[in-house]
N, C-alpha and C positions, 0 to 999 in steps of 0.2 A: 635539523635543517628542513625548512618545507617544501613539498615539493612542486611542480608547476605541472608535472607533466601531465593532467588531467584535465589543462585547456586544449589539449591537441584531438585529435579525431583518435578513439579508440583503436581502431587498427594501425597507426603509426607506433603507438605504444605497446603494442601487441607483441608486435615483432621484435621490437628493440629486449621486451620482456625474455621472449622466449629466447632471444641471441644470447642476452645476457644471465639470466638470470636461472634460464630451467632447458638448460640444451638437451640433459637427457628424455623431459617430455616433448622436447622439439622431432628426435627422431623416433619416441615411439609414437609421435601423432605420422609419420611416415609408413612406419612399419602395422600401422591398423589398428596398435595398441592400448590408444589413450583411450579412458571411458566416455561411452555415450549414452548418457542420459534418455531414457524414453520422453520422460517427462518432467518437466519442470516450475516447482510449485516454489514463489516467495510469499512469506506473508510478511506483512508488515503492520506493527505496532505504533500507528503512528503517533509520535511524543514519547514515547517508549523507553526510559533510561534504566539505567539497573536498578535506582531505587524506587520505581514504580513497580518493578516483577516484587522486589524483597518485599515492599511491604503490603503486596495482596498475599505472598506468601507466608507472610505472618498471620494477615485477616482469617487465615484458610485454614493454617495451622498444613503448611505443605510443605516439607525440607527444601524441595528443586522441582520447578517443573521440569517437563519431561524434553525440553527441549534444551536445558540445563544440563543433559547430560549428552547430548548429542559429541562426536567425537570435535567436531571443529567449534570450538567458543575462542572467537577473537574478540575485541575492541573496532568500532569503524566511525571514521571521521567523515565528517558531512559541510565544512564549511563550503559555501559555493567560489563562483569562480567571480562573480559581482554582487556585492554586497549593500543593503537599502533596498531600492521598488521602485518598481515598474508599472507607472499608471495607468488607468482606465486610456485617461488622453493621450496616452505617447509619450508625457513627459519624465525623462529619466531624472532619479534622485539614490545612481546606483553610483558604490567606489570598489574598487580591486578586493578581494577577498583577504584577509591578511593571514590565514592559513593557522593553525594549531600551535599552541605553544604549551607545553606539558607544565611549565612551572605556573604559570600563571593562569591554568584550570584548576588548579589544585590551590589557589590561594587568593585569587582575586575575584569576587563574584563582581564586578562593575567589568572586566574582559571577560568573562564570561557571557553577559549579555550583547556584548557588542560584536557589530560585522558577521552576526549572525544568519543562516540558512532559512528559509521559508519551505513550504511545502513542496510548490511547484516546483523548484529549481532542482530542491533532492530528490521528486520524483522523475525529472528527466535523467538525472546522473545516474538512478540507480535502474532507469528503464532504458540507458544511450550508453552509457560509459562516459559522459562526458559533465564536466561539468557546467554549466551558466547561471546566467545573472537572476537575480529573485524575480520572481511570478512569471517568470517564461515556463510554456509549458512544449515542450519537446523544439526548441527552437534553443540554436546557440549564441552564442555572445556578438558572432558575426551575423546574425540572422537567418543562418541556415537551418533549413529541415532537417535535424535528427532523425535516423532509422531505429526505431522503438523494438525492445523483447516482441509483444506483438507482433510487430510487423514480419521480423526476424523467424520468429516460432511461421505465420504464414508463409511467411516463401520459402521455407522447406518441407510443406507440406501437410503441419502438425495443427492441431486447433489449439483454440486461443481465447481466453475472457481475465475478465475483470468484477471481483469482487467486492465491496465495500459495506461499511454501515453506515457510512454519512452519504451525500446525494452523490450518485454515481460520474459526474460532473464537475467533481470537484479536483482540488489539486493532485492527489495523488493516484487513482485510477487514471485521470485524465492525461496525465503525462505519461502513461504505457501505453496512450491509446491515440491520444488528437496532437494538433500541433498549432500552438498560437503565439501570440504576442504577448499574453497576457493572462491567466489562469481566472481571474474576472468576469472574462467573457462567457459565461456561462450558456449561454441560449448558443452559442454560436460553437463553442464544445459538445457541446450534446448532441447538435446535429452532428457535426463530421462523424462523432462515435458511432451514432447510430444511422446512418446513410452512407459515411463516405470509409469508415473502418469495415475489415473484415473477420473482425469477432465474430466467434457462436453464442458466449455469454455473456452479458453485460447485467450486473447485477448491483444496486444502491437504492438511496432512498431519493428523496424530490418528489412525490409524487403531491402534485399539487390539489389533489381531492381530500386531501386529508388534513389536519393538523398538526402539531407534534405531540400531541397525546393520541394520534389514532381515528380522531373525533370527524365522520363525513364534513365535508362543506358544504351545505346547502347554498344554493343560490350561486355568487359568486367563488371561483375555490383561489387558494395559494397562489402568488407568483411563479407561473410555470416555466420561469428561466433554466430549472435544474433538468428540465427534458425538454428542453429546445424552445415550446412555446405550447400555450392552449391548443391551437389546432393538429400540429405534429401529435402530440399527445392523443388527443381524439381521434385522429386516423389511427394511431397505431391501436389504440384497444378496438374499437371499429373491427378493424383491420385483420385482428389477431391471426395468426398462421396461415395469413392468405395475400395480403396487399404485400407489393414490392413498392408502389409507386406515389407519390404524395407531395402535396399541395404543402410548398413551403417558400412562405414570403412572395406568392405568385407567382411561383415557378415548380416544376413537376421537378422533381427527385426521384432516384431508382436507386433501392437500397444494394447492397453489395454483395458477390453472388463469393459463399464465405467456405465452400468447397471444392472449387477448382470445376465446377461441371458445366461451366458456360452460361448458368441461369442464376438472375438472383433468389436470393435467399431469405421470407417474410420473418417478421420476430412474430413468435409466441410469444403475449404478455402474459404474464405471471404476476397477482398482486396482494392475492388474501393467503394467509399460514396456510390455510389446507393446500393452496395449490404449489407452493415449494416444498411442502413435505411430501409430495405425490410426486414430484421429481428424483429423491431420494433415493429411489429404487424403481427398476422395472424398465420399459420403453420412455423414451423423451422426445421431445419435438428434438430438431436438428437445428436450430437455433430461438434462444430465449433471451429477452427482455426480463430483468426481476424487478419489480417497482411495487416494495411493500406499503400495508395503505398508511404509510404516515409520510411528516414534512422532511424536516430535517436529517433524525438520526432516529435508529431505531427503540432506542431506550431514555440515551443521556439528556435528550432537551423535554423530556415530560416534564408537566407541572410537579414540583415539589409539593408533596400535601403532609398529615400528618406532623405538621411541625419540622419536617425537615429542612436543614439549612447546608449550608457551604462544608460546615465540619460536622455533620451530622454522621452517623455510621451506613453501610452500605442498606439496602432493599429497604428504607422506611416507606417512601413510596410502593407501591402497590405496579410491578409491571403490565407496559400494552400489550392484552393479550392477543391484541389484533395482528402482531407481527412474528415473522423469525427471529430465530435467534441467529447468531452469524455462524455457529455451527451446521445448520440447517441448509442456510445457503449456500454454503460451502460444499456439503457433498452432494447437495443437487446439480450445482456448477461441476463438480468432476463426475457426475455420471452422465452428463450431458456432453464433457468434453471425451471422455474416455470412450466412445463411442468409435474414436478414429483409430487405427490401428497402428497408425504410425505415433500416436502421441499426442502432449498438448504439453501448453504451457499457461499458467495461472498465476495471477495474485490475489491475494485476500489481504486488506485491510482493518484493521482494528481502526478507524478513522477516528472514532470518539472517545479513547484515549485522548486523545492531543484535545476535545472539544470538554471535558471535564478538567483536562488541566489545567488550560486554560483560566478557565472559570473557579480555580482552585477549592474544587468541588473534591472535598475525599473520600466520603464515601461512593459517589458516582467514578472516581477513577478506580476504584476497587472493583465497580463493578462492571466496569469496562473492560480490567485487564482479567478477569475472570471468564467472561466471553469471548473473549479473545484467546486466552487459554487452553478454554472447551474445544475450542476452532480448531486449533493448533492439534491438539487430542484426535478429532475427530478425524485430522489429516491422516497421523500417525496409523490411527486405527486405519482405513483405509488401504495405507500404502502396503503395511503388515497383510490385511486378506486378502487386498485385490488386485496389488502389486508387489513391488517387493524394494528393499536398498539396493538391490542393482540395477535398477532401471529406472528409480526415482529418484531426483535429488530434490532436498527440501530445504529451501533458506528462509531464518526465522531471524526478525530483525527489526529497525525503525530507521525513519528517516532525518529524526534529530531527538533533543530531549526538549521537552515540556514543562517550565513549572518550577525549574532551580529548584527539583526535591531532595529536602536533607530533613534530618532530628531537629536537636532541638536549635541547632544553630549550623550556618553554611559547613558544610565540611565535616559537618560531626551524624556517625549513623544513626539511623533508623533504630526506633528503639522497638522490640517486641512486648507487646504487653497481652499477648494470650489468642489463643483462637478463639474468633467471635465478636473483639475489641479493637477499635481504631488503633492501629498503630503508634508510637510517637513518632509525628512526623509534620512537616511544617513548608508550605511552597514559599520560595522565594523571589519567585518573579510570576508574574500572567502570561509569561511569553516565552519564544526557542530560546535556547541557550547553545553553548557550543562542547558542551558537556560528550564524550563520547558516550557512544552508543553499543549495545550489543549486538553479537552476530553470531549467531547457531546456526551449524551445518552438517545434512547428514545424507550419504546416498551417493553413486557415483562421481567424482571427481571432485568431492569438497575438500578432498586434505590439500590441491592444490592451492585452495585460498591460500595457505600458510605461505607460499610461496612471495606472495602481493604484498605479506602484513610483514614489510620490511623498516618500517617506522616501529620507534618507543615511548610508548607513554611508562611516567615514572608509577604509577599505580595500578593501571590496566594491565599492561603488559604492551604484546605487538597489536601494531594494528594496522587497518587498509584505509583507502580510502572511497567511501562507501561507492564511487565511478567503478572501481573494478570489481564491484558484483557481478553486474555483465558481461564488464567484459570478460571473465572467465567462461561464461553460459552462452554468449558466442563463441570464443575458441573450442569450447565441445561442440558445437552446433555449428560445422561448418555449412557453408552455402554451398 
C-alpha cells in the first residue's frame, strides 16, 4: 500500500514516526543520547540506478564500490507528489503522483515510464522532506516556502555549500539552495543563490566565457542564464573577495553576511584547475564561488572526436584539461567548509550522470559514474584523516533512475564482458523512470534509516522514501 504521508510538512510526520514507530530513539533523544552528526555530506548520483554503478563496475573490473559496502544499503523511492510539468508560463499539465508499485516495476516498462519524478522536485524532497509537483524547486504543492538542508545546517550555526558538475543553477543543487516556481528560471536561481542564500560554497559549471569543450569565447560569450546574467557575472570576478554589493537589473543587491558576524560576506571566484586545486589544502577564502572554465558540464557535453559515438567505449575522446575533476571540487569544498568548528553540511552531485543517460551515451555514462566514484572515494578518504565515523555521516545515493538500463532485454542483467570492454548493456528509455534507486549510509545515525524503510519492494528489499533523507538529518540536527 502507498503511502501519502510525504505531502504533509516533515515535522508532522516526524513526531507521529518517532510516537509510533522508534519510541526508544524518542527518549534517548531526551536523555542526550541520540547521535549528533558534526557533519553532513550527501552526494548524489544524479540518474543513478543500480545498473549504472554495476556496469562501470564491470568497465573497471571493481567487485563493489566502496560505498557498496557501507553498513546501511537500502532501496529509495522518489515518485513526487504531482506528476507531468510545471511551465515556464504558469501553465499546469501536473496529475497526483500515483506512488510505487512493486509488481508492475518489475514487469511493465510502459508504468515504469509513467508519472514519473523530474529533478527539481526530487531535489526539494530530498533537500525538505517533502514531496511536490515537477519542476518546483523548494516550493510545495500549496505554494509554500520549503526550509532547505541549507538553510537548516545555517541556522544552527554550521556552514553550508553546494557542489555540482553540471551548472550550479540547475535542478538539483538549486533545490537545497533557492526557492521558485519553476526550476527554468535559471537567471532568477542563480541570483537568490548567490545574493540572497547564505552558503560559503557554491560550486558548478555555467560559466558563460567558455564552451563545452573549455574553448574562450571571444567576442560575444554563452547565455549567461546559469550565473544570473552577463553583468552579475562581471561584477563578481571584477569583484573577487572584495564586492558585497551589485548592480542587478537596476537595482543594488548586498550579498549575504554567511557567518553570523553582522557583515556581508564577498565570493572568492575560483575558475581555472590550478586555482581549485590550491584550495585543496592550506588557508582558503571564507567564502567561494567555483565556476570552472567551461559551459555546461564538466566533461559529458565535449565534442565527440575520434570516431566516437553513442555506444562507443569510455575516454575515446580526449579530456578538458582546462577543468576539475569532481573529486577536486569536492575536497576544496570541504576544506573551505571545515573551517568552522561547529561543522557543515554539503552536497555533491554527480549531475552528468543523468546528462549522458539521457543521451544514451555509454561510454560517457561510465565515465561519469567513475567520477563520481573518485568523489565518493575522495570523501571517504577525507573523513578516515580529517574526521572520523563518529562525527560524520555520509549519504550516498540518486534522485531517480535514468535511461531504463537493463542487458540485453528489460529485466534481464547486465552482462559482464571483461575489464576494459563495454558492458552488455542496452537503455531503454532517454528519460526518468520510476525504477528505485540506491541508498548508502555510513557515520552517525544511519542505521536509523532502517527505521523509515518500512515499505517492500519484491527485489530490492525495504525501502524509504527518498523525503525522509532529511528528514532524519533534521531530527539529529535539532534547532
Amino acid at each position: 500500500m502507498n503511502r501519502i504521508h510525504c505531502y504533509f510538512p516533515a515535522s508532522l510526520w516526524l513526531c507521529i514516526a518517532l510516537l509510533f514507530s522508534f519510541p526508544d530513539q524518542l527518549f534517548a533523544q531526551k536523555s542526550g543520547e541520540l547521535p549528533r552528526p558534526k557533519n553532513v555530506i550527501i552526494m548524489i548520483g544524479d540518474g543513478m540506478g543500480y545498473n549504472h554503478i554495476l556496469a562501470s563496475n564491470y568497465y573497471l573490473g571493481i567487485s563493489k564500490q566502496v560505498y557498496e559496502t557501507f553498513p546501511v544499503r537500502l532501496a529509495s523511492c522518489h515518485y513526487p507528489a504531482k506528476a507531468g510539468s510545471y511551465g515556464d508560463n504558469g501553465k499546469e499539465k501536473l496529475r497526483w503522483g500515483t506512488g510505487y508499485n512493486t509488481v508492475a516495476a518489475w514487469t511493465d516498462t510502459a508504468w515504469l515510464k509513467r508519472n514519473v519524478t523530474e529533478s527539481a522536485a526530487s531535489a526539494t524532497a530530498l533537500a525538505t522532506g517533502v514531496k511536490t509537483y515537477n519542476n518546483a524547486i523548494g516550493i510545495s504543492i500549496h505554494g509554500d516556502t520549503l526550509v532547505n538542508l541549507v538553510q537548516w545546517a545555517k541556522q544552527i550555526g554550521k556552514s553550508a555549500g553546494v557542489v555540482t558538475s553540471v551548472p550550479f543553477s540547475h535542478a538539483t543543487p538549486a533545490g537545497f539552495v533557492a526557492h521558485n516556481a519553476t526550476r527554468t528560471h535559471y537567471s532568477q536561481i542563480a541570483c537568490e543563490m548567490l545574493l540572497d542564500s547564505r552558503c560559503d560554497v557554491i560550486m558548478g559549471c555555467g560559466n558563460p566565457m567558455f564552451d563545452n569543450n573549455g574553448k574562450p569565447q571571444t567576442g560575444r560569450w554563452k547565455d549567461a542564464k546559469f550565473v544570473g546574467d552577463s553583468a552579475l557575472f562581471s561584477q563578481l570576478i571584477a569583484g573577487s573577495g572584495t564586492r558585497t554589493e551589485f548592480a542587478v537589473k537596476g537595482k543594488m543587491k548586498r550579498v549575504q553576511d554567511c557567518d553570523r558576524d553582522g557583515k556581508p560576506d564577498a565570493w572568492t571566484v575560483v575558475s581555472d584547475a590550478d586555482g581549485f586545486r590550491a584550495l585543496m589544502a592550506g588557508k582558503t577564502p571564507k567564502r567561494v564561488l567555483g565556476c570552472p572554465q567551461v559551459y555546461e558540464t564538466l566533461q559529458q557535453a565535449r565534442k565527440m572526436e575520434n570516431g566516437e559515438s553513442r555506444n562507443s567505449p569510455p575516454f575515446i575522446t580526449p579530456h578538458n584539461s582546462r577543468v576539475p575533476d569532481l573529486s577536486t571540487m569536492a575536497k576544496g569544498a570541504i576544506n573551505v567548509l571545515d573551517n568552522n568548528p561547529a561543522g557543515f553540511f554539503l552536497i555533491i552531485e554527480g549531475g552528468a550522470i543523468d546528462w549522458a543517460a539521457h543521451d544514451n551515451q555509454k561510454g560517457r555514462l561510465i565515465e561519469e559514474m567513475k567520477d563520481f566514484n573518485e568523489a565518493v572515494l575522495a570523501v571517504v578518504d577525507w573523513v578516515t584523516k580529517n574526521s572520523s565515523w563518529k562525527e560524520t555521516l555520509l549519504v550516498v545515493t540518486a534522485d531517480h533512475e535514468t535511461g531504463l538500463l537493463w542487458g540485453g532485454g528489460p529485466f534481464l542483467p547486465i552482462e559482464n564482458s571483461g575489464t576494459g570492454k563495454l558492458p552488455g548493456m542496452k537503455f531503454f528509455s532517454g528519460e526518468h523512470t520510476q525504477s528505485l534507486v540506491p541508498l548508502f549510509a555510513k557515520g552517525p545515525g544511519c542505521e536509523l534509516y532502517r527505521r523509515y524503510a518500512d515499505e517492500q519492494d519484491s527485489v530490492r528489499g525495504p525501502f524509504i522514501q527518498q523525503s525522509e533523507i532529511p528528514q532524519l538529518i533534521e531530527f539529529l540536527w535539532p534547532k
